[in-house]
C-alpha positions as CSV (number, residue, x, y, z in Angstrom):
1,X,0.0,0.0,0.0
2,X,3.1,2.6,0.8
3,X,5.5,1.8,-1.8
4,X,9.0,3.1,-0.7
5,X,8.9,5.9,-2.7
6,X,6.4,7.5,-0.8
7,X,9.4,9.1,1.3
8,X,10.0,11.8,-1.9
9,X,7.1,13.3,-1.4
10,X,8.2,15.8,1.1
11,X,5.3,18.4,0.2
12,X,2.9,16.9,0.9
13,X,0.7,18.1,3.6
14,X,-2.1,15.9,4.3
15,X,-1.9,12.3,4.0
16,X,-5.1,10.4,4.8
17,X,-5.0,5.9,4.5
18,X,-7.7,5.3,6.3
19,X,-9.7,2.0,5.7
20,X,-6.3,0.0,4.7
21,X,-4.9,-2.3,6.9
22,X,-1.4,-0.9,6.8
23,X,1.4,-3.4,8.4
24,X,4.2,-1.9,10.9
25,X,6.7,-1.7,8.2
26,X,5.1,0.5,5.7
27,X,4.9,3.3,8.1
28,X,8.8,3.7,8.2
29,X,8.2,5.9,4.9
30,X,6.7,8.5,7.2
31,X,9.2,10.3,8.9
32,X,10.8,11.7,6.0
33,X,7.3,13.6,4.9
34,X,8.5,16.4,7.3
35,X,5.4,18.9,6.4
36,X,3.2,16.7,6.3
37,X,0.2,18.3,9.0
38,X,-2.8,16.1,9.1
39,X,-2.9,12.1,9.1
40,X,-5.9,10.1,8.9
41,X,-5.3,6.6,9.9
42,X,-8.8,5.4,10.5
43,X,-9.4,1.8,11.0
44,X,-5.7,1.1,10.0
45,X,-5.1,-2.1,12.3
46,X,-3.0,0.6,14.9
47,X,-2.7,-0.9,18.4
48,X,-0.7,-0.1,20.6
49,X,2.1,-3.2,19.9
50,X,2.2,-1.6,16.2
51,X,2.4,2.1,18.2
52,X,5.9,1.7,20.1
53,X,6.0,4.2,23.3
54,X,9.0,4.7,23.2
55,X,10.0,8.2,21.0
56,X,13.9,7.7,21.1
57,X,13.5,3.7,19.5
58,X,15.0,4.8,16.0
59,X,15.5,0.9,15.4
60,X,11.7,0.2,15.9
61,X,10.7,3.4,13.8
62,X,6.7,3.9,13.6
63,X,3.9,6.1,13.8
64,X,5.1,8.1,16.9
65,X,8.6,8.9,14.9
66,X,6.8,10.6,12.7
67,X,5.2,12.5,14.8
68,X,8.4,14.0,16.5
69,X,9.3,15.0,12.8
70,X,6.2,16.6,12.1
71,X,4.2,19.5,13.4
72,X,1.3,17.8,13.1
73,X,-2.1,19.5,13.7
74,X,-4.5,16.4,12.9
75,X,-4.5,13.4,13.8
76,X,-7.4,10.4,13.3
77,X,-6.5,7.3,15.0
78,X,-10.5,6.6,15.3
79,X,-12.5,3.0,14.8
80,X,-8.7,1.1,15.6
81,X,-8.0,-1.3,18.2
82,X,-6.2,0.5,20.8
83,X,-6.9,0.0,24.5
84,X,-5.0,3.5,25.8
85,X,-4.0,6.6,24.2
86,X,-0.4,5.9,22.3
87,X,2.1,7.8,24.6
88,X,3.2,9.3,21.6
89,X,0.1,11.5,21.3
90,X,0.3,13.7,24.5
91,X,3.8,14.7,23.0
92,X,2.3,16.7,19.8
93,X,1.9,20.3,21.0
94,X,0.3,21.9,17.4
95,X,-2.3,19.4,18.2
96,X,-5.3,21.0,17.2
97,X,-7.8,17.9,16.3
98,X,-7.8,14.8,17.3
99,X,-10.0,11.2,16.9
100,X,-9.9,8.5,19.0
101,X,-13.1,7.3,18.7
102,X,-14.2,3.9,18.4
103,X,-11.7,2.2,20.1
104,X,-11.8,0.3,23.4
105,X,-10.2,3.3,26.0
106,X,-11.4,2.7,29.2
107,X,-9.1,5.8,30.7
108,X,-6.5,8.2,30.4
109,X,-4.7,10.7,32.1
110,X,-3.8,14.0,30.2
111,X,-0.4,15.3,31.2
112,X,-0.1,18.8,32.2
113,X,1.0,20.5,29.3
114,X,0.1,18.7,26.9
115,X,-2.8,19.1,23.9
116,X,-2.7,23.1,25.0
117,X,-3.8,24.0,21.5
118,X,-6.0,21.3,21.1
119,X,-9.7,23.1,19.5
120,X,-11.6,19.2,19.0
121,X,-11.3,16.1,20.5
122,X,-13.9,13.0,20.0
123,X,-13.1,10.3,22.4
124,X,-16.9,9.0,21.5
125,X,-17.6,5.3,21.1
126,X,-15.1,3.8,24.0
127,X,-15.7,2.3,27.0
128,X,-15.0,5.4,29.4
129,X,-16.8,5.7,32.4
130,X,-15.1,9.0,33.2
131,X,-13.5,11.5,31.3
132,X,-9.8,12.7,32.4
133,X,-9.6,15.8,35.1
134,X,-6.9,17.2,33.1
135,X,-9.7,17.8,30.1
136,X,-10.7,21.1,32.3
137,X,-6.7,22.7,30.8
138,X,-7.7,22.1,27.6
139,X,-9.0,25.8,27.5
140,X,-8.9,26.3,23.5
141,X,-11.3,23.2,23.2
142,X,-14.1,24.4,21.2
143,X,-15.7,20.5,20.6
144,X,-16.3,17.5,22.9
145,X,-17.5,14.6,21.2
146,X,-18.1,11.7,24.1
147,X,-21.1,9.9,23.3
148,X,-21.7,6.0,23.2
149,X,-19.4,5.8,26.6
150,X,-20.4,4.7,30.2
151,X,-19.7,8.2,31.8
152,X,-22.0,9.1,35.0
153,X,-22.5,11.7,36.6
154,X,-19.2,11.6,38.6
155,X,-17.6,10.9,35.2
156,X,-18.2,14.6,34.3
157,X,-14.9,16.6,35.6
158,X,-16.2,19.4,38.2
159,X,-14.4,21.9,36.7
160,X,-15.9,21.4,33.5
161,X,-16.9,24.9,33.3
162,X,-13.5,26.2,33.2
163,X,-14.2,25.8,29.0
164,X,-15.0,28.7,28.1
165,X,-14.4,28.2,24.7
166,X,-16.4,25.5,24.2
167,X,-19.1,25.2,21.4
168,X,-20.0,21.7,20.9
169,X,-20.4,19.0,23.7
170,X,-21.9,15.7,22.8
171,X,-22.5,12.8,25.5
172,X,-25.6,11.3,23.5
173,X,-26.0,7.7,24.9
174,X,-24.1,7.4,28.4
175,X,-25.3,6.6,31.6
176,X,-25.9,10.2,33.1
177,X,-28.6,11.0,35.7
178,X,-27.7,14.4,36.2
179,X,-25.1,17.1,34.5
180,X,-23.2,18.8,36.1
181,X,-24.0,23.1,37.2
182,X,-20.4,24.0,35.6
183,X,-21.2,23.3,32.3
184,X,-23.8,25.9,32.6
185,X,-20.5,28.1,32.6
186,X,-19.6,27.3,29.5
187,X,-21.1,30.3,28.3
188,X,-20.5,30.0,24.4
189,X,-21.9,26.3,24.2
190,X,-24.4,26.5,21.1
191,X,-25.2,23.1,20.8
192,X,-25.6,20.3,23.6
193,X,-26.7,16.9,23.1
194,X,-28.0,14.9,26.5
195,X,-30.2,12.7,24.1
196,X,-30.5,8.6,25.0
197,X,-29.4,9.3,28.9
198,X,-31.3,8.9,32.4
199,X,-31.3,12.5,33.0
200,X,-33.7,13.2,36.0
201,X,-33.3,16.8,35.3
202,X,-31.1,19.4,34.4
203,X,-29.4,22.5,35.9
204,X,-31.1,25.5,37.4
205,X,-29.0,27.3,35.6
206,X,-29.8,25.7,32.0
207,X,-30.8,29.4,31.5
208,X,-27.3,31.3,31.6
209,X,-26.3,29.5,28.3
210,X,-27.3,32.6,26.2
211,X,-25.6,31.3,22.4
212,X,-27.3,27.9,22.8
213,X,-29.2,26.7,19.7
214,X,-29.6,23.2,19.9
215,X,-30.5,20.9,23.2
216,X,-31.4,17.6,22.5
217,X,-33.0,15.1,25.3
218,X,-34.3,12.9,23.1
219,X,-35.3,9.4,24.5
């Protein structure tokens, strides 16, 4: 599928193989696409034994290499088989999209520092029952996708408000009862989908969202 000549094509930008099931050693062309700023590997066969952690492993070059090289700004891992976030991920700091969805991620732990440019982040379609404290940092995120989890109530990070940025927050089909008061802070939220939950009710202060267009609490 990636012939070795692949590597002379150091223009290119955006490179997108989803759907193929790419083996380890075809990705060794990638490192040498050094402007390359968006990569789509969706439903690629990545796991994390195909994903070394390791950054500084030039004999066992892969995915993360390439990512050192570039200044990647798009990444789409989504509908793969990987159990955690690749290591390699939290170390991309022009991050501004990325898709993890569709794998089996039961957790993860952002590092402090990390994803600090990050604007969209779907993490929809795993098997979280909580997302990650360190998501309240992320204060350029403009879109949340997290439906089709297990998150709860207590799964909802208390400080969820702190995103002020935020436009988009999905959480369709989860196992929430109640939302949390601080995401009635998140004052430019236009569109917020609660649909296929348990919800009992929701915020007083449902009111203070002034920009929202859509709510959906469809059942």
């Amino acid at each position: 599928m990636l012939p070795p000549q692949i590597r002379r094509l150091t223009m290119v930008q955006d490179l997108k193989l989803s759907n193929n099931p790419l083996h380890h050693f075809q990705l060794k062309q990638l490192p040498s696409m050094t402007a390359l700023r968006v990569l789509h590997m969706r439903n690629t066969n990545r796991t994390l034994d195909n994903i070394p952690p390791s950054l500084d492993d030039l004999e066992n070059l892969a995915v993360d290499q390439a990512f050192m090289l570039l200044a990647a700004d798009d990444i789409d891992f989504a509908e793969n088989n990987l159990p955690a976030v690749p290591e390699a991920l939290f170390k991309l700091k022009n991050l501004r999209k990325l898709d993890i969805s569709g794998n089996k991620i039961e957790t993860f732990t952002i590092p402090e520092g990390s994803w600090e440019s990050l604007e969209t982040l779907n993490v929809s379609g795993n098997e979280m029952k909580a997302l990650p404290d360190g998501l309240v940092r992320l204060v350029k995120l403009q879109r949340l996708y997290a439906s089709d989890n297990k998150l709860t109530f207590e799964g909802i990070p208390k400080g969820i408000g702190k995103l002020v940025q935020l436009l988009v927050l999905h959480l369709t089909r989860n196992n929430l009862e109640l939302v949390p008061e601080g995401i009635t802070r998140c004052v430019r939220l236009q569109r917020l989908r609660l649909n296929h939950n348990r919800l009992i009710t929701l915020p007083d202060g449902i009111h203070l969202l002034p920009d929202l267009k859509e709510l959906d609490l469809t059942e």
